[in-house]
C-alpha positions in Angstrom: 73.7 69.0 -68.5 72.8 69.5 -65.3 74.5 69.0 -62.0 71.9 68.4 -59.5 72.1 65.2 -58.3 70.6 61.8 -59.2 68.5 60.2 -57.3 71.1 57.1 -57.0 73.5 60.0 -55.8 71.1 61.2 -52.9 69.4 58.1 -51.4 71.1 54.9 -53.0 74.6 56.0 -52.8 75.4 54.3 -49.3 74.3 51.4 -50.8 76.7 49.1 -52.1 79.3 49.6 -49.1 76.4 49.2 -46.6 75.3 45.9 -48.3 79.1 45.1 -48.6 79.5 45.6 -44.5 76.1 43.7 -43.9 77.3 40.5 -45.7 81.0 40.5 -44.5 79.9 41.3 -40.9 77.3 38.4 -40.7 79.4 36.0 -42.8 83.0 36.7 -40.4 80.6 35.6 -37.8 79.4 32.7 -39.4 82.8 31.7 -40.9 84.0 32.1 -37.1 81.4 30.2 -36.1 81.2 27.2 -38.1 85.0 26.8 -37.6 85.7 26.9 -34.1 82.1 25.9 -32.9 81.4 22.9 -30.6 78.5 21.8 -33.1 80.3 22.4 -36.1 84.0 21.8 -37.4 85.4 22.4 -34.3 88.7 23.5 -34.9 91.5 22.8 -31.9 93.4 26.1 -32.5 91.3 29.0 -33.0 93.7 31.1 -31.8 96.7 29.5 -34.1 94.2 30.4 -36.8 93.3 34.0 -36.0 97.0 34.6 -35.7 97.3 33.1 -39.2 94.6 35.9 -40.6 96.7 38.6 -38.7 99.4 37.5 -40.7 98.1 37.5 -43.5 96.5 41.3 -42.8 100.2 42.3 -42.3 101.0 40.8 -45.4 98.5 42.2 -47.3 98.7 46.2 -46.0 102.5 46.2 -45.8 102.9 45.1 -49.6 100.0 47.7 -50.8 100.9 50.7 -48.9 104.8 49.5 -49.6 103.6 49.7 -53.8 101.5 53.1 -53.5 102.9 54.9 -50.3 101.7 58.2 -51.2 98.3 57.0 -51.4 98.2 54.5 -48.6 100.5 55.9 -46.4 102.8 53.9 -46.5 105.5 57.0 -46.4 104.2 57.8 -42.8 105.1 54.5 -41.8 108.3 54.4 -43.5 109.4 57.5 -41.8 108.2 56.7 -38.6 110.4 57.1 -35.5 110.8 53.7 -34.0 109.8 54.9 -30.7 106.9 56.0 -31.7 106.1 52.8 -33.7 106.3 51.0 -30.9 104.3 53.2 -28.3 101.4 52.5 -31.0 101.7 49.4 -32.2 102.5 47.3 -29.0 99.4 48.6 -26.9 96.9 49.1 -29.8 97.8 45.5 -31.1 97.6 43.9 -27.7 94.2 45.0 -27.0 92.9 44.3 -30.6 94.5 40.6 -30.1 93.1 39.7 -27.2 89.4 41.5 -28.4 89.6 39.4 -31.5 90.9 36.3 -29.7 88.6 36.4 -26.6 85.6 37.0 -29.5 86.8 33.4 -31.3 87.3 31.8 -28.4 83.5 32.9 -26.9 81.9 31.0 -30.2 83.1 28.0 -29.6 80.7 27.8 -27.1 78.1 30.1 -27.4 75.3 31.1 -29.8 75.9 34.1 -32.2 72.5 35.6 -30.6 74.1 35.6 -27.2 77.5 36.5 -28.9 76.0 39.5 -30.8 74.2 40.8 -27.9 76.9 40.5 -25.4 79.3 42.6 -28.2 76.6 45.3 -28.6 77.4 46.2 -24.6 80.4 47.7 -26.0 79.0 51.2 -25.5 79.4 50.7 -21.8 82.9 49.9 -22.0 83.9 52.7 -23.8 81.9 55.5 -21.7 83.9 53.8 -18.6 87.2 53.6 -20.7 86.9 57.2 -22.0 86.0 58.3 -18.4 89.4 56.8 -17.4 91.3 58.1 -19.9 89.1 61.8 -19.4 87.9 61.5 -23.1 84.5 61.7 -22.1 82.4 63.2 -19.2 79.7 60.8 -17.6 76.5 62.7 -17.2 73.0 61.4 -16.1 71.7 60.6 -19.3 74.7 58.0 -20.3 74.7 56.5 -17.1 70.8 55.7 -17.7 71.8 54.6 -21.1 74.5 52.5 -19.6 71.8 50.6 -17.1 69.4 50.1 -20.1 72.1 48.1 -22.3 73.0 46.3 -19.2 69.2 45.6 -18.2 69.2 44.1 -21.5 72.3 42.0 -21.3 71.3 40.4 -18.0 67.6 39.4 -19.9 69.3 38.1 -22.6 71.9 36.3 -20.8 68.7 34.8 -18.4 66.7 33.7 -21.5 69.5 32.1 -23.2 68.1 28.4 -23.3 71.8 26.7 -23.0 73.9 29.4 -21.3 77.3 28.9 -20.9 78.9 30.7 -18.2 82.8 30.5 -19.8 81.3 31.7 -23.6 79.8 34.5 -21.7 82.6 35.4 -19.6 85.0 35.4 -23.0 82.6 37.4 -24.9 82.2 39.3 -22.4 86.1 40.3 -21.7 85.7 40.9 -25.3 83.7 43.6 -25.0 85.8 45.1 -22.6 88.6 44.8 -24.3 87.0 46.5 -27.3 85.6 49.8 -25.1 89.6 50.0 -23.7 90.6 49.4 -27.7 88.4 52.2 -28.7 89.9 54.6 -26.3 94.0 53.7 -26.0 94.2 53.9 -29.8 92.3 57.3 -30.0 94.8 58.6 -27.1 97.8 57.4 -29.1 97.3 57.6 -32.7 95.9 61.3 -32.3 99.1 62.2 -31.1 101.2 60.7 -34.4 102.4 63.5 -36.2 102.0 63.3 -39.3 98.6 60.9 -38.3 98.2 57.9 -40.1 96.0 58.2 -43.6 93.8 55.2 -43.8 92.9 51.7 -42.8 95.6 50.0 -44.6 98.3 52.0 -42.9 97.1 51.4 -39.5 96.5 47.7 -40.3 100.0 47.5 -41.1 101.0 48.9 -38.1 98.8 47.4 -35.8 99.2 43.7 -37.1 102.7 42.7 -36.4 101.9 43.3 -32.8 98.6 41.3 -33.1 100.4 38.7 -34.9 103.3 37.9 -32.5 100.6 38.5 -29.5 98.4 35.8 -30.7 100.7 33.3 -31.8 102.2 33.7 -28.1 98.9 32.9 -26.9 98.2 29.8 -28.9 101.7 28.8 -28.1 100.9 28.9 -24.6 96.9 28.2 -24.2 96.5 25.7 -26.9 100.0 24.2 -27.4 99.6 23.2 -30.8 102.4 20.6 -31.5 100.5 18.5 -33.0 98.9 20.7 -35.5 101.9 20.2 -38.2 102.8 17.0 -37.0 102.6 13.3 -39.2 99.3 12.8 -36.5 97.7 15.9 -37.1 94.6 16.0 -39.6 95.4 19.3 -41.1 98.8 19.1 -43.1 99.1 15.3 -43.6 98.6 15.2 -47.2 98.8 18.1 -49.4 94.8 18.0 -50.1 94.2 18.9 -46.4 97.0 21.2 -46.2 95.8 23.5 -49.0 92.4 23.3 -47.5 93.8 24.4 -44.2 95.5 27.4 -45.7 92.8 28.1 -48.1 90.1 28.5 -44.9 92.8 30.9 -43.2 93.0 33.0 -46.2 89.5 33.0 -46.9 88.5 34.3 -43.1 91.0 36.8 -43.9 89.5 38.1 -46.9 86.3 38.6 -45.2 87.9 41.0 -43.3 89.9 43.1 -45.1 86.9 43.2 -47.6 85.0 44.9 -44.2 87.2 47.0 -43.3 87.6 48.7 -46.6 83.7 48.8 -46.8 83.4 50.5 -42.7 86.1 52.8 -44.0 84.4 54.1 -46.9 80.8 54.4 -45.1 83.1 56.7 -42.8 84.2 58.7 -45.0 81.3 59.5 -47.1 78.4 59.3 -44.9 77.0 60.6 -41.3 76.7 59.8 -38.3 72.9 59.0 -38.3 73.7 56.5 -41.5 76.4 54.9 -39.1 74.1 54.3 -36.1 70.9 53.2 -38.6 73.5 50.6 -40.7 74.9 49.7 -36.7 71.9 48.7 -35.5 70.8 46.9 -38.8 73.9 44.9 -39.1 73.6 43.0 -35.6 70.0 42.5 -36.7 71.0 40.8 -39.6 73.4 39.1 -37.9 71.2 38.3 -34.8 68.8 36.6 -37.9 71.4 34.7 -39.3 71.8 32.9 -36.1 68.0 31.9 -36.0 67.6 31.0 -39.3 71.3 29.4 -40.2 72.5 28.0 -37.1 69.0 27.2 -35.2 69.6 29.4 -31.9 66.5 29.8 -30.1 64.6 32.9 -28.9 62.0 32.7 -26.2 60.2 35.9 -24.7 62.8 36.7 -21.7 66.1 37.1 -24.7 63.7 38.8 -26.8 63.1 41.2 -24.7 66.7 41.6 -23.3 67.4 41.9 -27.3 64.8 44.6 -27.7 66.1 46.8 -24.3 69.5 46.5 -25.9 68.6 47.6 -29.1 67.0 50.7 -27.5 69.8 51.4 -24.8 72.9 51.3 -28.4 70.1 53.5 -30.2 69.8 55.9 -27.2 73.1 55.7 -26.1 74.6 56.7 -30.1 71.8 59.0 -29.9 72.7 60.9 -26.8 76.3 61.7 -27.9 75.1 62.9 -31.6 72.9 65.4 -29.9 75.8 66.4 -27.3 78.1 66.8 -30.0 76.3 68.6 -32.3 75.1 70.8 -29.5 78.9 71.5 -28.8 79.8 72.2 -32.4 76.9 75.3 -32.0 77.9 76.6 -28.7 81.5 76.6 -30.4 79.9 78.1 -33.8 77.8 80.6 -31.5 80.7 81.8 -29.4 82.8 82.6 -32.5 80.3 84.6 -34.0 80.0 86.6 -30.7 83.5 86.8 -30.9 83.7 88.1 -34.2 86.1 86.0 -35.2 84.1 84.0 -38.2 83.6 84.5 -41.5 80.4 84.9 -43.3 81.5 82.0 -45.4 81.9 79.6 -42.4 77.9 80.2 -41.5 76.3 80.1 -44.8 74.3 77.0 -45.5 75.3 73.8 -47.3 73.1 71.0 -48.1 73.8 67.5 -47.3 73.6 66.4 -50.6 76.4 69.1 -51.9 78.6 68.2 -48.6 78.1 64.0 -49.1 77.8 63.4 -52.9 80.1 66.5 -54.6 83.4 65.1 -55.2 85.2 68.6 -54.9 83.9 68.8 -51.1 85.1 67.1 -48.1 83.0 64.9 -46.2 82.8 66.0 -42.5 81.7 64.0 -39.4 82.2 63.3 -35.8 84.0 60.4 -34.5 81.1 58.0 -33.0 81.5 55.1 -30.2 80.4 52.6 -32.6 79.6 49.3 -31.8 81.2 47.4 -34.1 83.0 44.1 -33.9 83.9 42.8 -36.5 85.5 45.6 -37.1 88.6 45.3 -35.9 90.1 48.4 -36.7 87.7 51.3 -37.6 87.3 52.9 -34.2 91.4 53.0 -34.8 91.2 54.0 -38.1 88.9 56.8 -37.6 90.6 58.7 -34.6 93.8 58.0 -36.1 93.1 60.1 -40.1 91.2 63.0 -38.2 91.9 66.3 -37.8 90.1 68.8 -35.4 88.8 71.7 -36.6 87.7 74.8 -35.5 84.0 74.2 -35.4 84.6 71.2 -33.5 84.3 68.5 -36.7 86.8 66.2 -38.1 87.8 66.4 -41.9 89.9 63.6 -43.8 93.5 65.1 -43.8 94.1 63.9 -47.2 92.3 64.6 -50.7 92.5 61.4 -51.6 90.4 60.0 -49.2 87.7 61.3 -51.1 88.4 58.9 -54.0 89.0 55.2 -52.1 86.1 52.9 -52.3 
């Protein structure tokens, strides 16, 4: 029998998760839309709700990686010092809360076009917070990048047919607030030792925080008192209160379902897969807005969506290049040295390293642009470990085997 590989295994094999992230990407942004929109349902407490779906995230990764700790890491967790607990989870959950919560609070009043667009400036955000935070160095060819995306933003924001300035503003913080996400969590969770081993383990130790944080703020912004109350629309009869719960589950769902399917493209795929499948999902999503919820596009956002299409491209572009440039000065410099083995040059295909089950996948952590997405950028600097030749490798085996 033989052992090459099918053609499933070589061009189709991305395929399922991909599809998987496409469909719960767009439909978290239309579930978030059509609850909390203006011209929808309108719901009074998005916050009270998203606080609801952190909940139940906690719920759901403390009781998995409680069941199969070895495999979820739930023993990391377990043996934890509480010190260091709390030096990760208070920050990292703080800035996911209010990224998630200014993003929900944005679509009440603005389109998912606009919405989309104004999240894909994310890029920015992070080469400014990893500049901070001396992650990253700024060079000429980001900070062109940089004024492309915001080019784009501006002409998208202009040809927006019913802009609203306070939508924009919250998506906008949002974005922010994503780039500072990106880079806090890879500054603190890198230094966990032993790092955290997955999505689910840093989902149960980023939630309580974002929990707690965004019930606070619905406590305070949107005072819900009435929300269980005799008045209220939403628990007085136990129809509508098993509808209520069953909308919060189901947004919660959605997103666990994303993650998982984010996490596995991480693991198994490339960089270039990542940025193509980045770039496709805000389309899709982008086209969902036309199509479901009517938003209009004239030539002026067109174009601003366009020039920000290019400037993610070129910016995810850039630090692929720069990256994989680094790994071969490193490579180079060893062999000078003569500190390499011949084994560590010889040539591997992409199809033995991605598809073979008994070899690890290797990558290099990206700046990805993704939303919805509340925790890969966190997951992914969090189960790294560097390696010589300047890559990242899973730290477990059994990452390998979760789909």
């Amino acid at each position: 029998m033989s052992d090459s590989p099918t053609f499933y295994q070589r061009h189709c094999v991305y395929l399922p998760a991909m599809a998987g992230w496409f469909i719960t990407s767009s439909a978290l942004s239309s579930y978030n839309k059509i609850i909390f929109g203006q011209d929808h349902i309108a719901f009074p407490y998005p916050l009270l709700l998203t606080s609801v779906q952190f909940l139940v995230q906690w719920m759901f990764s403390f009781t998995i990686s409680t069941i199969y700790p070895a495999f979820f890491g739930g023993e990391v967790v377990r043996d934890m010092p509480w010190g260091a607990y709390l030096c990760v989870s208070i920050p990292c959950g703080l800035i996911t809360a209010l990224d998630i919560g200014l993003s929900n609070l944005s679509l009440v009043r603005i389109s998912i076009t606009l919405y989309t667009m104004v999240k894909s400036s994310s890029p920015i955000w992070v080469l400014i917070s990893a500049f901070l935070f001396g992650l990253e160095k700024i060079t000429c060819n980001l900070i062109m990048v940089g004024l492309l995306i915001t080019l784009g933003e501006i002409l998208t924001a202009f040809g927006e047919v019913e802009f609203d300035p306070i939508g924009f503003s919250l998506c906008l913080g949002a974005a922010v607030c994503g780039g500072i996400r990106w880079t806090s969590v890879q500054c603190l969770l890198q230094k966990l030792d032993p790092p955290l081993s997955g999505p689910v383990v840093t989902m149960r130790v980023l939630s309580p925080t974002m929990f707690f944080s965004m019930l606070f703020l619905s406590l305070v912004i949107e005072q819900p008192w009435n929300f269980f109350g005799p008045d209220g629309d939403y628990f007085n009869s136990f129809k509508n209160g098993m509808t209520t719960v069953s909308v919060a589950l189901l947004g919660a769902t959605i997103a666990i379902v994303m993650v998982l399917c984010e996490f596995w493209l991480l693991l198994k795929s490339n960089a270039i897969v990542l940025m193509i499948g980045g770039v496709l999902k805000e389309i899709l999503t982008i086209c969902v807005g036309v199509i479901l919820f009517k938003d209009q596009l004239n030539r002026i956002n067109t174009a601003g969506i366009v020039v920000v299409f290019m400037g993610v491209i070129l910016y995810k572009a850039t630090l692929h290049i720069s990256k994989t440039e680094a790994q071969a000065e490193t490579l180079f410099s060893r062999v000078i040295d003569g500190d390499l083995n011949a084994e560590e040059i010889l040539p591997q295909s992409c199809d033995e390293k991605c598809v073979h089950p008994n070899n690890a996948p290797t990558f290099t952590i990206e700046a990805e642009g993704i939303e919805d997405d509340i925790l890969m950028k966190d997951v992914a600097s969090s189960e790294l470990r560097e390696q010589d030749d300047g890559a990242f490798e899973p730290e477990n085996e059994n990452y390998g085997r979760l789909t």
